[in-house]
C-alpha positions as CSV (number, residue, x, y, z in Angstrom):
1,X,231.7,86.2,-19.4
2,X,232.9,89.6,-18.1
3,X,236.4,90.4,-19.2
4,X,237.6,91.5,-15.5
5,X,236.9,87.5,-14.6
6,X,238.9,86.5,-17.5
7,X,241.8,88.6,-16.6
8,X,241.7,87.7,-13.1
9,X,242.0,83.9,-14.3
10,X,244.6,84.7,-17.2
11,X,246.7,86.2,-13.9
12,X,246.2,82.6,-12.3
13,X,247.1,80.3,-14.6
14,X,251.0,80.7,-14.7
15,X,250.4,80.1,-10.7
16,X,248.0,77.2,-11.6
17,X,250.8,76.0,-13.8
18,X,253.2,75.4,-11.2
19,X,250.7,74.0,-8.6
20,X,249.8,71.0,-11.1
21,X,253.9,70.4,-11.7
22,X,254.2,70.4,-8.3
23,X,251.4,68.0,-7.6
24,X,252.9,65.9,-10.6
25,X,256.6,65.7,-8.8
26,X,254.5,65.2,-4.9
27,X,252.8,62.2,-6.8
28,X,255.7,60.8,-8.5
29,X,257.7,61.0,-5.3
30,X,254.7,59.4,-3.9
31,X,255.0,56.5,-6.5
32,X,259.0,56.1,-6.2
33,X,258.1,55.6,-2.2
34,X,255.5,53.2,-2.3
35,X,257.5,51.2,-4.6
36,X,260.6,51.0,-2.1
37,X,258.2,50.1,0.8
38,X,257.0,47.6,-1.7
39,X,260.8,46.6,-1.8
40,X,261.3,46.4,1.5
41,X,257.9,44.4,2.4
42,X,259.2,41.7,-0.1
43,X,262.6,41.7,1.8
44,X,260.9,41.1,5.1
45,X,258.8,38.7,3.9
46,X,261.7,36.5,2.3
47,X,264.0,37.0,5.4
48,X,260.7,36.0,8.0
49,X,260.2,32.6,6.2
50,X,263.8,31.9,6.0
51,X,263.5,32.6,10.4
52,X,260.7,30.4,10.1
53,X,262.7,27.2,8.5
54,X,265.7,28.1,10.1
55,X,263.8,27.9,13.7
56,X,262.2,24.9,12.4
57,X,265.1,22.9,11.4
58,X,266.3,24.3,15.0
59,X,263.3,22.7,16.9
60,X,264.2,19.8,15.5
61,X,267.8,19.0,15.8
62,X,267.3,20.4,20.1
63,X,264.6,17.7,19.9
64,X,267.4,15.3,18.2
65,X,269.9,16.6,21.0
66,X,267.3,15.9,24.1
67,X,266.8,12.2,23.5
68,X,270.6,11.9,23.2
69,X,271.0,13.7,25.9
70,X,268.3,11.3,27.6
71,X,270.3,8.5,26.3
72,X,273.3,9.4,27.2
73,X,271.9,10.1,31.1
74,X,270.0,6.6,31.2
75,X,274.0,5.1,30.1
76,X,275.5,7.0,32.8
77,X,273.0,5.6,35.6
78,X,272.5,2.4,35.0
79,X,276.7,2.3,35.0
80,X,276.3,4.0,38.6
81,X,273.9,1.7,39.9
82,X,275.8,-1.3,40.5
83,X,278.1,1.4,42.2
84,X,276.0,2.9,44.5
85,X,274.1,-0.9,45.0
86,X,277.2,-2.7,46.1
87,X,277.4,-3.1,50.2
88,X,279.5,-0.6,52.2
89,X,282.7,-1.5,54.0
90,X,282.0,-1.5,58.0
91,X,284.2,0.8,59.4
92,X,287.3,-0.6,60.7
C-alpha cells in the first residue's frame, strides 16, 4: 500500500471514530423510541378492549331499558283506553 493512502486514512479515523459513536447514540435513541411506542401500543390496546366491554355492557343494559320502557308504555295505554273508550257527555 502507498504510504500517502495510509496517512490519508490515519487522518480519518479520529473522524470515523466519532461517526460510529454517533451512529451508536442515533441507534440507541432509536431503540429507547421504539420501545415507548411499544408502550404506548400496549396502552391503547388495553384501553380499546376495555371501550369494547364497556360499550358492550352498554348495549345491553339500553336494550334492558327499551323493553321497560315498552312495558312501561303498554301499562300506560291500556290504563288510557277505558278513558278514551267511555261515551262522551252530550253537550248540555
Amino acid at each position: 500500500m502507498n504510504p500517502d493512502i495510509l496517512d490519508k486514512i490515519a487522518v480519518q479515523v479520529p473522524n470515523l471514530i466519532v461517526l460510529a459513536l454517533i451512529v451508536r447514540l442515533f441507534l440507541n435513541h432509536l431503540n429507547s423510541i421504539n420501545g415507548l411506542i411499544r408502550e404506548i401500543n400496549q396502552d391503547n390496546l388495553r384501553a380499546r378492549e376495555q371501550s369494547r366491554v364497556v360499550i358492550q355492557e352498554n348495549t345491553s343494559a339500553v336494550a334492558k331499558n327499551t323493553e321497560v320502557l315498552h312495558a312501561i308504555n303498554e301499562v300506560v295505554n291500556n290504563l288510557r283506553k277505558p278513558l278514551h273508550d267511555r261515551p262522551t257527555r252530550p253537550a248540555a
